[in-house]
PDB file of the backbone (N, CA, C, O) and the ligand in Angstrom, with CONECT records:
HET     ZN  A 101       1
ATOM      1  N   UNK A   1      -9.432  17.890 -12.917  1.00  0.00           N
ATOM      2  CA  UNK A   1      -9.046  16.657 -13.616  1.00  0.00           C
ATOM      3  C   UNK A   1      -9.779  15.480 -12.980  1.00  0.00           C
ATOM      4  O   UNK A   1      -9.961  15.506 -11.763  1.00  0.00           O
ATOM      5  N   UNK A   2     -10.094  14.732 -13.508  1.00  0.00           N
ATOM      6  CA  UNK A   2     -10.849  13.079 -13.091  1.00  0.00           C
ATOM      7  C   UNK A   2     -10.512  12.331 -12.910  1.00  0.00           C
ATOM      8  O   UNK A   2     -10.383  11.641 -13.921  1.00  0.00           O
ATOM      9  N   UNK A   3      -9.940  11.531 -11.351  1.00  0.00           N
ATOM     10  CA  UNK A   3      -9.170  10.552 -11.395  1.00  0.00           C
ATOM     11  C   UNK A   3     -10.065   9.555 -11.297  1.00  0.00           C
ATOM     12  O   UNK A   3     -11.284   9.657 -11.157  1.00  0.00           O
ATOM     13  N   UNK A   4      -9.240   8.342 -11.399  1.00  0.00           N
ATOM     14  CA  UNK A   4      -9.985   7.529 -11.553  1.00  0.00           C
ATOM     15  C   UNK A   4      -8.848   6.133 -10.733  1.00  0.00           C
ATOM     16  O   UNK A   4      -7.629   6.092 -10.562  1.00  0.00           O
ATOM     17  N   UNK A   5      -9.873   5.231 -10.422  1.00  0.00           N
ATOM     18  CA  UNK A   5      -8.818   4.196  -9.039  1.00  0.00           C
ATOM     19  C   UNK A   5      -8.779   2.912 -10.030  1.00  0.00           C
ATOM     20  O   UNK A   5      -9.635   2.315 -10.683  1.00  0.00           O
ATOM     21  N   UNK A   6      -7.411   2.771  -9.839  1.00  0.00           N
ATOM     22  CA  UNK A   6      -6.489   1.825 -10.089  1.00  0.00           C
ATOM     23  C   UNK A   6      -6.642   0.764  -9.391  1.00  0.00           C
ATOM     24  O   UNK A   6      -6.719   1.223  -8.252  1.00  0.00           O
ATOM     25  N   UNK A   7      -6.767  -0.693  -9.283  1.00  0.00           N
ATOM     26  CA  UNK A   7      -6.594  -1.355  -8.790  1.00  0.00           C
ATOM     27  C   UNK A   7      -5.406  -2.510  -8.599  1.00  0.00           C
ATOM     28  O   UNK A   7      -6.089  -3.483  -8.921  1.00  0.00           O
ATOM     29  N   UNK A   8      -4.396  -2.939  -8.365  1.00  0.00           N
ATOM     30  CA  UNK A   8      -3.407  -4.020  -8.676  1.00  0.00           C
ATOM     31  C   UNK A   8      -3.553  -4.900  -7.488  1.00  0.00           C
ATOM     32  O   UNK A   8      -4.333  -4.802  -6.541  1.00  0.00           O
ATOM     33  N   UNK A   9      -2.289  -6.117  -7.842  1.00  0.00           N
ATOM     34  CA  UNK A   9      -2.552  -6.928  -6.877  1.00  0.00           C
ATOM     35  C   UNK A   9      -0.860  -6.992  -6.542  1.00  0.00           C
ATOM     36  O   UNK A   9      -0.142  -6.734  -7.508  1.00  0.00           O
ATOM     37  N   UNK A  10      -0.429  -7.197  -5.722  1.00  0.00           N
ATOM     38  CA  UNK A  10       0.842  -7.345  -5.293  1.00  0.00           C
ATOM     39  C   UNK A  10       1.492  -8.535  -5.539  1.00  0.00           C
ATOM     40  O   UNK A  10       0.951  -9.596  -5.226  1.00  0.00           O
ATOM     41  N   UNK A  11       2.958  -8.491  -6.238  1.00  0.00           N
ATOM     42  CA  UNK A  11       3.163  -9.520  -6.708  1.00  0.00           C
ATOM     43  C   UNK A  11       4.092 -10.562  -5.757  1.00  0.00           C
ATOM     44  O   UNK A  11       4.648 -11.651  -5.904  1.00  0.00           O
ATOM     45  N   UNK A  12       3.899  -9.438  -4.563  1.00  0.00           N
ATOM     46  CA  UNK A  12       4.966  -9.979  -3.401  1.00  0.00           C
ATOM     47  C   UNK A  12       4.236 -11.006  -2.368  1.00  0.00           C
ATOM     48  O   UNK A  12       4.565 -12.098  -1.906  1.00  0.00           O
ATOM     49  N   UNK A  13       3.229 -10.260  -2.232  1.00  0.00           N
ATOM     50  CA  UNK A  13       2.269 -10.432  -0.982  1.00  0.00           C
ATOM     51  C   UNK A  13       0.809 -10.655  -1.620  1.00  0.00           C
ATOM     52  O   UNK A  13       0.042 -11.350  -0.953  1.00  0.00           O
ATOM     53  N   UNK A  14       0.314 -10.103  -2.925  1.00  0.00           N
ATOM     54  CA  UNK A  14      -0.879 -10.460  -2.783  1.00  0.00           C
ATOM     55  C   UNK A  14      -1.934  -9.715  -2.655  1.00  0.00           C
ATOM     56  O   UNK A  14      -2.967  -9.681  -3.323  1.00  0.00           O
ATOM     57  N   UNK A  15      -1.578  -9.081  -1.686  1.00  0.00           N
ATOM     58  CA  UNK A  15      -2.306  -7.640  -1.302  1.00  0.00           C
ATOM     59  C   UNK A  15      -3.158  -7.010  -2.945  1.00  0.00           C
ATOM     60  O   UNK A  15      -2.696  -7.205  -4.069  1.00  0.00           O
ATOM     61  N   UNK A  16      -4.351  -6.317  -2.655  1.00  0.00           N
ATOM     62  CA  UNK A  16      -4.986  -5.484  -3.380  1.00  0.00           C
ATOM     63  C   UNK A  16      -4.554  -4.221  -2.992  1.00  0.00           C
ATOM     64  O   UNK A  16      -4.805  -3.805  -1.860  1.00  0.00           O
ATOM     65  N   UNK A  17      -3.997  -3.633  -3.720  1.00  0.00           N
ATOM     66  CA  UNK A  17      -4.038  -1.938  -3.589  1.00  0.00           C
ATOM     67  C   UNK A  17      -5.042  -1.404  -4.353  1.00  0.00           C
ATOM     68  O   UNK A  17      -5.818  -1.945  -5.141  1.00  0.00           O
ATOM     69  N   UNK A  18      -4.886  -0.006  -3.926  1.00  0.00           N
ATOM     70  CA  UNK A  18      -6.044   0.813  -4.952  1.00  0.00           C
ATOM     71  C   UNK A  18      -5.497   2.009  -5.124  1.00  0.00           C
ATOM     72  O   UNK A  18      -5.851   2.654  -4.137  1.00  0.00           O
ATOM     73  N   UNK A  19      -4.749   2.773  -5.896  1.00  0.00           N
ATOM     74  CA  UNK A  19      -4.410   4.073  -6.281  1.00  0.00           C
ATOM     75  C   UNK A  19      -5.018   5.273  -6.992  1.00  0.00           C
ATOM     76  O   UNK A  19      -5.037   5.002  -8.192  1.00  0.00           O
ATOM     77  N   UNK A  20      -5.499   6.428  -6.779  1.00  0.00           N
ATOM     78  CA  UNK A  20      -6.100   7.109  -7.456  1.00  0.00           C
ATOM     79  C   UNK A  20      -4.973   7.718  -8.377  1.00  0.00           C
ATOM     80  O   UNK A  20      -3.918   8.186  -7.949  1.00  0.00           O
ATOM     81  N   UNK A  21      -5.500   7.616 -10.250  1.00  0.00           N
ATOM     82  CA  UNK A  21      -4.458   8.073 -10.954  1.00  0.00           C
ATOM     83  C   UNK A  21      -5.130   9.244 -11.882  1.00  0.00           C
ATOM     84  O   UNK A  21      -6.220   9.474 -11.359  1.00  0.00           O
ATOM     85  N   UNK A  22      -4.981   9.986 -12.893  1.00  0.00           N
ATOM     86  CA  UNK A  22      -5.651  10.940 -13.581  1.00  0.00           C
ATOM     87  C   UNK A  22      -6.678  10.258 -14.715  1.00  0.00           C
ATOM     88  O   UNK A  22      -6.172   9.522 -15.563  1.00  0.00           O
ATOM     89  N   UNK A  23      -7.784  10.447 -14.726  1.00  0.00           N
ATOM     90  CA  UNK A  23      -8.149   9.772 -16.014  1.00  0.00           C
ATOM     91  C   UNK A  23      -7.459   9.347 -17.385  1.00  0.00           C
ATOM     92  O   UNK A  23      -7.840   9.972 -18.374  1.00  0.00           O
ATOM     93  N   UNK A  24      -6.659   8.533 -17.538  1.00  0.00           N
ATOM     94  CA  UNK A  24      -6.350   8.600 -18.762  1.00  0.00           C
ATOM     95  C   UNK A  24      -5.211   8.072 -18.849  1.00  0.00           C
ATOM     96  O   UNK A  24      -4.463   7.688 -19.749  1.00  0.00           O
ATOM     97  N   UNK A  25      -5.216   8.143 -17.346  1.00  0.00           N
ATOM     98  CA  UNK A  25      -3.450   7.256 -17.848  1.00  0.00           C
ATOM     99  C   UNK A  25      -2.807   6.216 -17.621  1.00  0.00           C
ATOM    100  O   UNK A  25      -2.988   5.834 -16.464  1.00  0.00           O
ATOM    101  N   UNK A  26      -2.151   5.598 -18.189  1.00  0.00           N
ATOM    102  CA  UNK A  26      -1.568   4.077 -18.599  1.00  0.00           C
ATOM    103  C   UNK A  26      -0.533   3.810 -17.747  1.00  0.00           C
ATOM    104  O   UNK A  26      -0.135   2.654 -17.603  1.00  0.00           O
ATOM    105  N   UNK A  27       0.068   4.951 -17.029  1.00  0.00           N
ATOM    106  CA  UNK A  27       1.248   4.554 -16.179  1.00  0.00           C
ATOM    107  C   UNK A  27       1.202   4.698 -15.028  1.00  0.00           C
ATOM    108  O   UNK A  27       0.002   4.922 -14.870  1.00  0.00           O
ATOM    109  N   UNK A  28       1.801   4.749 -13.739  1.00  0.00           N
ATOM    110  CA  UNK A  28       1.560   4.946 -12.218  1.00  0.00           C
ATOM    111  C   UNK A  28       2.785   4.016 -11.754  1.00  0.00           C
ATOM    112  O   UNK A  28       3.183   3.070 -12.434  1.00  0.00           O
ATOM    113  N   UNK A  29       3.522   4.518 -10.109  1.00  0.00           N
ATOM    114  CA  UNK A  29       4.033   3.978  -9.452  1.00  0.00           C
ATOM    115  C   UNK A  29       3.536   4.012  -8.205  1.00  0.00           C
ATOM    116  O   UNK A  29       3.320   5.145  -7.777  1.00  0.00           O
ATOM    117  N   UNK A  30       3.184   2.728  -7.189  1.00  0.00           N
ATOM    118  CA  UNK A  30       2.521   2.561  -6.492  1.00  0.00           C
ATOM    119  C   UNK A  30       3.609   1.181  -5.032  1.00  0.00           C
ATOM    120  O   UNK A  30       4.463   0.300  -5.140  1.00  0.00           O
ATOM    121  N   UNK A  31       3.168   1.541  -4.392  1.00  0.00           N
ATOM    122  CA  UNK A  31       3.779   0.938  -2.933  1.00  0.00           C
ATOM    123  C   UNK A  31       2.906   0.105  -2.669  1.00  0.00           C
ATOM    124  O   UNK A  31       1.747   0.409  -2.951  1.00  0.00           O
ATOM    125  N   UNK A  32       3.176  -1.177  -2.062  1.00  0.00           N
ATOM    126  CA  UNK A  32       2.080  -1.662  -1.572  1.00  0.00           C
ATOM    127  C   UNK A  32       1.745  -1.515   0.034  1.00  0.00           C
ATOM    128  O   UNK A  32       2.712  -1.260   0.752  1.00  0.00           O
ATOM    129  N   UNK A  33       0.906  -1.605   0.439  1.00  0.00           N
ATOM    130  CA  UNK A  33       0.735  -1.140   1.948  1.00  0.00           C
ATOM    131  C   UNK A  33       1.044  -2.082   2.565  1.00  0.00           C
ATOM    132  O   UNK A  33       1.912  -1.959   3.430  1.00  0.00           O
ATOM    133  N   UNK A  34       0.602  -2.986   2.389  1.00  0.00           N
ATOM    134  CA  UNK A  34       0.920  -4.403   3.182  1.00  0.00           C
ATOM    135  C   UNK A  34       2.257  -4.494   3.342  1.00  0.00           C
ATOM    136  O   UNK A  34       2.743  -4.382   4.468  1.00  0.00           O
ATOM    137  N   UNK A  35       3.124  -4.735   2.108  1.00  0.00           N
ATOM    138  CA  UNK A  35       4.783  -4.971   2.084  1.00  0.00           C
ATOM    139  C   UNK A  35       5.255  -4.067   1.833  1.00  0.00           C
ATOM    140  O   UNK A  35       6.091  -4.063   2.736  1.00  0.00           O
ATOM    141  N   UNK A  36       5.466  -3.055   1.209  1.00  0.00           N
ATOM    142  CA  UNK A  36       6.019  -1.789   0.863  1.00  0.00           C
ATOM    143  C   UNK A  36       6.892  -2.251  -0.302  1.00  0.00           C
ATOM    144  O   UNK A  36       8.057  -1.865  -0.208  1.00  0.00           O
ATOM    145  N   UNK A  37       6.579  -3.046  -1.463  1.00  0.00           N
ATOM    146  CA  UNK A  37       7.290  -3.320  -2.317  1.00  0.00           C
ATOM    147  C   UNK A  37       6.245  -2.070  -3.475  1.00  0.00           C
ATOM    148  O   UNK A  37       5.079  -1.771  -3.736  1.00  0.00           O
ATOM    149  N   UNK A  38       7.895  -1.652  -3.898  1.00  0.00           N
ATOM    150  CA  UNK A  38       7.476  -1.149  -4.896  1.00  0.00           C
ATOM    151  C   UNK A  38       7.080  -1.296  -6.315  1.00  0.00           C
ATOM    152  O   UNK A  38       7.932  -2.022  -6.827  1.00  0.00           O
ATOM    153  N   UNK A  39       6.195  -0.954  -7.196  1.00  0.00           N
ATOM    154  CA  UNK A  39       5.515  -1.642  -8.119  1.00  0.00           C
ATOM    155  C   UNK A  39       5.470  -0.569  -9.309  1.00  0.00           C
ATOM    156  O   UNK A  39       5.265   0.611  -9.027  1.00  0.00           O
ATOM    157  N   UNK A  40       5.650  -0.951 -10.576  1.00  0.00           N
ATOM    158  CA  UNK A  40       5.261  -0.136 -11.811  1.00  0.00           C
ATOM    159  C   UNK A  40       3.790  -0.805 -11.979  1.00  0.00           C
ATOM    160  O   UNK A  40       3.367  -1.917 -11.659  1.00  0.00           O
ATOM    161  N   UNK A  41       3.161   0.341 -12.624  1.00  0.00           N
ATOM    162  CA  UNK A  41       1.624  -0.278 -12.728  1.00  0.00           C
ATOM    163  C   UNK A  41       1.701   0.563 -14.352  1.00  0.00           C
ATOM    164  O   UNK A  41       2.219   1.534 -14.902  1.00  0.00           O
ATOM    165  N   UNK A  42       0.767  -0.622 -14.618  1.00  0.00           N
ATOM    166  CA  UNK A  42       0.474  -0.420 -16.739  1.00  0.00           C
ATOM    167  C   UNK A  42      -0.903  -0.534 -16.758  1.00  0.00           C
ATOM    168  O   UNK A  42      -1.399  -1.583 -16.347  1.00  0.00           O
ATOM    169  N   UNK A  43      -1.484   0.202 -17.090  1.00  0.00           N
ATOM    170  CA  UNK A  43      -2.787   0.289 -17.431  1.00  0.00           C
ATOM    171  C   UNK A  43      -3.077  -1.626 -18.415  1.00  0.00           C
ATOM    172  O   UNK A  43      -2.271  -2.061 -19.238  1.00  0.00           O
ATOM    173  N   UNK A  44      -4.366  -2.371 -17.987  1.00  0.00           N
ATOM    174  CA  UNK A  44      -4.531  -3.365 -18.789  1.00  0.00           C
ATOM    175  C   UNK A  44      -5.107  -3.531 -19.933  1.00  0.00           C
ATOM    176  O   UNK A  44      -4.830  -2.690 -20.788  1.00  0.00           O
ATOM    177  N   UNK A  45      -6.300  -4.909 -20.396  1.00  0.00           N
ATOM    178  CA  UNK A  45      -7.401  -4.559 -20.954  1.00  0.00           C
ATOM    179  C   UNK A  45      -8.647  -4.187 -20.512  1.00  0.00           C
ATOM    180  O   UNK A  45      -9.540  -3.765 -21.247  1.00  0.00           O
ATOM    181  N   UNK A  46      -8.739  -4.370 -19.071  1.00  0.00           N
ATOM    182  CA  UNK A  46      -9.400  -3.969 -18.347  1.00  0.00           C
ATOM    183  C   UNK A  46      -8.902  -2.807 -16.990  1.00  0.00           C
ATOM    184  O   UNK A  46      -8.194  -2.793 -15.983  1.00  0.00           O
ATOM    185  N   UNK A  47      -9.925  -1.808 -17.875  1.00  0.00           N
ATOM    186  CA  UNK A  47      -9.235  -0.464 -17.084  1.00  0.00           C
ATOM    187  C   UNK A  47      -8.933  -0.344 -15.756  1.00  0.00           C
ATOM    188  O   UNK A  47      -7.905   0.291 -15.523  1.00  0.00           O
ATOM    189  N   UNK A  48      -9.515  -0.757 -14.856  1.00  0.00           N
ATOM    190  CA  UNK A  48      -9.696  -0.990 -13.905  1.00  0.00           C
ATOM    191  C   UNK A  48      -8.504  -1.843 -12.679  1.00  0.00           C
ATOM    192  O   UNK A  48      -7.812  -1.348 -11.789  1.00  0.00           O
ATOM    193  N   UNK A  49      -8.667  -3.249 -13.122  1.00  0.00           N
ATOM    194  CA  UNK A  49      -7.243  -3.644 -12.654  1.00  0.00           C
ATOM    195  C   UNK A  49      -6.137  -3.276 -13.493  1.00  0.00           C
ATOM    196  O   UNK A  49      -6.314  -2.979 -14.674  1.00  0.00           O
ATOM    197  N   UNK A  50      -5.232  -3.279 -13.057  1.00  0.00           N
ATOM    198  CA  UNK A  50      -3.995  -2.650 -13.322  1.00  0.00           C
ATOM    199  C   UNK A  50      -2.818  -3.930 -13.630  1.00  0.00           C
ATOM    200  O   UNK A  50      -3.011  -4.878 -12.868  1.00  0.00           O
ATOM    201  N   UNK A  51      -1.815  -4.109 -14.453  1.00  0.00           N
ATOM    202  CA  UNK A  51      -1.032  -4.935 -14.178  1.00  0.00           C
ATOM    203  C   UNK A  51       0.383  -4.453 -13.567  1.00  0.00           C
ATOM    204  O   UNK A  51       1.056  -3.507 -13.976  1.00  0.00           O
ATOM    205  N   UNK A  52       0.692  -5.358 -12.445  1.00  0.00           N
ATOM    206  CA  UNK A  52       1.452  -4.515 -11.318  1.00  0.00           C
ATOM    207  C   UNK A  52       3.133  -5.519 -12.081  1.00  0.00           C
ATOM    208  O   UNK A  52       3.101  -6.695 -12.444  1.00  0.00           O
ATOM    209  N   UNK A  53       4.125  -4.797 -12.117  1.00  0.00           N
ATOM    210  CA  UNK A  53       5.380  -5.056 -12.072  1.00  0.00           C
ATOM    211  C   UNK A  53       6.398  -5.081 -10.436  1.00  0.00           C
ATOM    212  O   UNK A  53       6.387  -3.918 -10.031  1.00  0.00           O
ATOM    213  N   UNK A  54       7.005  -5.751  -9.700  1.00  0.00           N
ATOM    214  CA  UNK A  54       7.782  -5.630  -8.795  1.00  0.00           C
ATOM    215  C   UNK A  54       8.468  -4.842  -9.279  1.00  0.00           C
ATOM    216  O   UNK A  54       8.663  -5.010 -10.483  1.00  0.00           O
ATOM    217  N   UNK A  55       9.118  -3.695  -8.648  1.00  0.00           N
ATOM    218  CA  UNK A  55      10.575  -3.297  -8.890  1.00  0.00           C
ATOM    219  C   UNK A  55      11.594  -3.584  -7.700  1.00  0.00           C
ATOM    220  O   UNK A  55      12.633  -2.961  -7.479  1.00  0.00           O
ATOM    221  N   UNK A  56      11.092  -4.627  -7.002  1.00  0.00           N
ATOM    222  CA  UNK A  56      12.150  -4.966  -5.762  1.00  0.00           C
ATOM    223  C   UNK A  56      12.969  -5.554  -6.044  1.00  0.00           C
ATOM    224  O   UNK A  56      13.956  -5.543  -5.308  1.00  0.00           O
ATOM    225  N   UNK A  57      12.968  -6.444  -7.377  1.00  0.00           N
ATOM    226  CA  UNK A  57      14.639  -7.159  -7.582  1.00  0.00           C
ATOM    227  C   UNK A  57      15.282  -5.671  -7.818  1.00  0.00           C
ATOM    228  O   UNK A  57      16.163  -5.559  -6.965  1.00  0.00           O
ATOM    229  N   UNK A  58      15.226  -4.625  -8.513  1.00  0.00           N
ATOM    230  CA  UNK A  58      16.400  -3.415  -9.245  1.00  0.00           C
ATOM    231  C   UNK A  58      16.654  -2.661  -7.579  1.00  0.00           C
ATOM    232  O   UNK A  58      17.622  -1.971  -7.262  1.00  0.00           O
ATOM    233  N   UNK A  59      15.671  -2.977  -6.840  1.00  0.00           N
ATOM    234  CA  UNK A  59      16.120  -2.331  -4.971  1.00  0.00           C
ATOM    235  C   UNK A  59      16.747  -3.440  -4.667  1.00  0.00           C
ATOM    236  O   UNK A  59      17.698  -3.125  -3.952  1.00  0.00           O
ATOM    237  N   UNK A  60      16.723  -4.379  -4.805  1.00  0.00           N
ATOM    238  CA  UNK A  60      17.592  -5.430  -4.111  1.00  0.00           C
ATOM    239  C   UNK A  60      18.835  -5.545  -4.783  1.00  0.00           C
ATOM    240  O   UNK A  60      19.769  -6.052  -4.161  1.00  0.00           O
ATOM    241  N   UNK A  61      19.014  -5.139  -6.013  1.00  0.00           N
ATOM    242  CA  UNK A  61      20.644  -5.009  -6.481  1.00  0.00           C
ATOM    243  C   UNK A  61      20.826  -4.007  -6.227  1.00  0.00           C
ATOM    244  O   UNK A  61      22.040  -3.834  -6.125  1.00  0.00           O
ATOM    245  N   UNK A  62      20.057  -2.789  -5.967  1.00  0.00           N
ATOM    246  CA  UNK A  62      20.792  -1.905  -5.536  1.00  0.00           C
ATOM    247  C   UNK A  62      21.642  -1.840  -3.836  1.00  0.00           C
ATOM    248  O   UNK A  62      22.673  -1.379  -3.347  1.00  0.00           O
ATOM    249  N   UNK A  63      20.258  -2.736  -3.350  1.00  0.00           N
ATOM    250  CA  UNK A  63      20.927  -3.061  -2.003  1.00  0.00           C
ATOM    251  C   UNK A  63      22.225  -3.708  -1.427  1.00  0.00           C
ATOM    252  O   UNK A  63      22.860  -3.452  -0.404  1.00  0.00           O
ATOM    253  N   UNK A  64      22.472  -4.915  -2.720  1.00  0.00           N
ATOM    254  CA  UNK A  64      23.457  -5.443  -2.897  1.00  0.00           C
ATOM    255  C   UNK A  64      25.316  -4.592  -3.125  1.00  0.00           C
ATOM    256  O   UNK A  64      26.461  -4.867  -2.768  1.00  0.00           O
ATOM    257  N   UNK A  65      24.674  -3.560  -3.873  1.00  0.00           N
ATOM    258  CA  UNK A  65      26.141  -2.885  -4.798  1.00  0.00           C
ATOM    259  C   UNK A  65      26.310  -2.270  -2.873  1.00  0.00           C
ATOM    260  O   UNK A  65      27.268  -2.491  -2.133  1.00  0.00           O
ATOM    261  N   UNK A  66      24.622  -1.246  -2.434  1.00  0.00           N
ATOM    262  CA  UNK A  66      25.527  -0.915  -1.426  1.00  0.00           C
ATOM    263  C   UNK A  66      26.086  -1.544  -0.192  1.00  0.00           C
ATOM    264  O   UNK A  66      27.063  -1.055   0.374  1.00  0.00           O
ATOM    265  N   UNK A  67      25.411  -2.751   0.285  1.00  0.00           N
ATOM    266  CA  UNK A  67      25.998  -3.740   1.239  1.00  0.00           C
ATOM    267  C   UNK A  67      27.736  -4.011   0.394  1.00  0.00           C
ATOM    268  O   UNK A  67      28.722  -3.955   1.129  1.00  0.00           O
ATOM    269  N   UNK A  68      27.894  -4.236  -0.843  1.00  0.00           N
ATOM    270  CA  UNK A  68      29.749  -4.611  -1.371  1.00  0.00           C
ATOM    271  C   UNK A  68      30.395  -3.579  -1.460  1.00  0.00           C
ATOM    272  O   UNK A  68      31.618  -3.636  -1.584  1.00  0.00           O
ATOM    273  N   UNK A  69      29.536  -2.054  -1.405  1.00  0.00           N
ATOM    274  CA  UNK A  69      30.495  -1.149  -0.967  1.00  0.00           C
ATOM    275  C   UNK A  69      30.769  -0.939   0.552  1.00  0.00           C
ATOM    276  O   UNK A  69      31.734  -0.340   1.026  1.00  0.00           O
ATOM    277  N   UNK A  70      30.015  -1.381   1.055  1.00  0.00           N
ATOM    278  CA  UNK A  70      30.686  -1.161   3.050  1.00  0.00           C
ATOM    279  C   UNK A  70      31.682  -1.659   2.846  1.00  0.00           C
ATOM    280  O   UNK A  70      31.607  -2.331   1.817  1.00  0.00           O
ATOM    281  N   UNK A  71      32.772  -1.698   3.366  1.00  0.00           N
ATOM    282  CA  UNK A  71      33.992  -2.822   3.475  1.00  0.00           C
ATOM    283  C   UNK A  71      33.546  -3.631   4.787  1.00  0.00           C
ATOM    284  O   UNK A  71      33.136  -3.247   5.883  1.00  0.00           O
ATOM    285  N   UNK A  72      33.819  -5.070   4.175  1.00  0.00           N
ATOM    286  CA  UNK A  72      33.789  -5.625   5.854  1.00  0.00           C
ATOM    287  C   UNK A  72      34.582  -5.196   7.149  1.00  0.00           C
ATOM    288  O   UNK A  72      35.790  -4.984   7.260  1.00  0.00           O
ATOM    289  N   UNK A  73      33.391  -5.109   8.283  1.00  0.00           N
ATOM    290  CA  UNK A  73      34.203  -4.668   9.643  1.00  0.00           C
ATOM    291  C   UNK A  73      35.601  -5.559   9.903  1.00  0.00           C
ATOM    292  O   UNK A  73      35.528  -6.780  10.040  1.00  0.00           O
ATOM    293  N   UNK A  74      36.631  -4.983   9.948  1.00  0.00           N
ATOM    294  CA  UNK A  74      37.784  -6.062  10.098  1.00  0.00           C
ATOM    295  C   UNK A  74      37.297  -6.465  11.200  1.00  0.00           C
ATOM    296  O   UNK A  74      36.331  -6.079  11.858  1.00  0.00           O
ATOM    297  N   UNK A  75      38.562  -7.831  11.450  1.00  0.00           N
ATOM    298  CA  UNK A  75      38.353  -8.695  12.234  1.00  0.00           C
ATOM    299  C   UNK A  75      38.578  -7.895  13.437  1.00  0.00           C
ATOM    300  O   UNK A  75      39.713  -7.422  13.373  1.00  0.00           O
ATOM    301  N   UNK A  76      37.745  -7.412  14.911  1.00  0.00           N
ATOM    302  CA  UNK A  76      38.273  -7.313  15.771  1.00  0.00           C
ATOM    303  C   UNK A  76      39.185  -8.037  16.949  1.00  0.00           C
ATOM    304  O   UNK A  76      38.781  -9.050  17.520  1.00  0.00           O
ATOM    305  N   UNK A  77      40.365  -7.458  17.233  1.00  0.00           N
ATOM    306  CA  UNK A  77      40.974  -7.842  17.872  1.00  0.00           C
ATOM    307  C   UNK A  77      40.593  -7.876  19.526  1.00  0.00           C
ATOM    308  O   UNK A  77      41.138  -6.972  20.159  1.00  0.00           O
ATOM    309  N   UNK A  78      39.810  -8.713  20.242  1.00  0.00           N
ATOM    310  CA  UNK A  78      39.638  -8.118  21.655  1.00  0.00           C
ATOM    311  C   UNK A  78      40.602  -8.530  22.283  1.00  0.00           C
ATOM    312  O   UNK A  78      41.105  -9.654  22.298  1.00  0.00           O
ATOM    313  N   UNK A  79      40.960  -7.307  22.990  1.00  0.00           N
ATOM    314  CA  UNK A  79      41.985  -7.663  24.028  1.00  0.00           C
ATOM    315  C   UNK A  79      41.796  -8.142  25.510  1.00  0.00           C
ATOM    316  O   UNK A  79      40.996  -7.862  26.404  1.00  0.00           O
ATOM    317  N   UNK A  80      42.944  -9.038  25.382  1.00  0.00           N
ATOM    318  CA  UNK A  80      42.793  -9.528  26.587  1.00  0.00           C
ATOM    319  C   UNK A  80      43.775  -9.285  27.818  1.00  0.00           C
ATOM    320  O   UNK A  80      43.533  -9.798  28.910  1.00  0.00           O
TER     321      UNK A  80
HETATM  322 ZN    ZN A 101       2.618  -6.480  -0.960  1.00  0.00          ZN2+
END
């Protein structure tokens, strides 16, 4: 099969990535190296760069639900 490199730009940081994907295809999920935010990538009009989506807000609510499921540490009592 023929891949072929993806290019995006990070929408966090900026950063250029470069991903090798199969010839032909329009979709890819990609990390960025720099930040490690994760990214949906869509093929453009130009094959080559890529247009990059964050998916760190849908990790950051997820981060959220699980930080409101910890219960807060009660108050400790130190004794004295
Ligand atoms: Zn980045």
């Amino acid at each position: 099969m023929t891949m072929t490199t993806a290019e995006w730009i990070c929408t966090r940081c900026g950063s250029t990535n470069r991903i090798l994907v199969p010839d032909g295809a329009t979709r890819a999920a990609d990390e960025c190296l720099t930040c490690h935010t994760r990214h949906a990538l869509e093929v453009d009009a130009r094959p080559v760069r890529w247009r990059a989506t964050s998916q760190a807000k849908a990790w950051a609510r997820h981060g959220t639900v699980l930080k409101d499921s910890v219960s807060p540490s009660p108050p400790f009592r130190v004794g004295t």
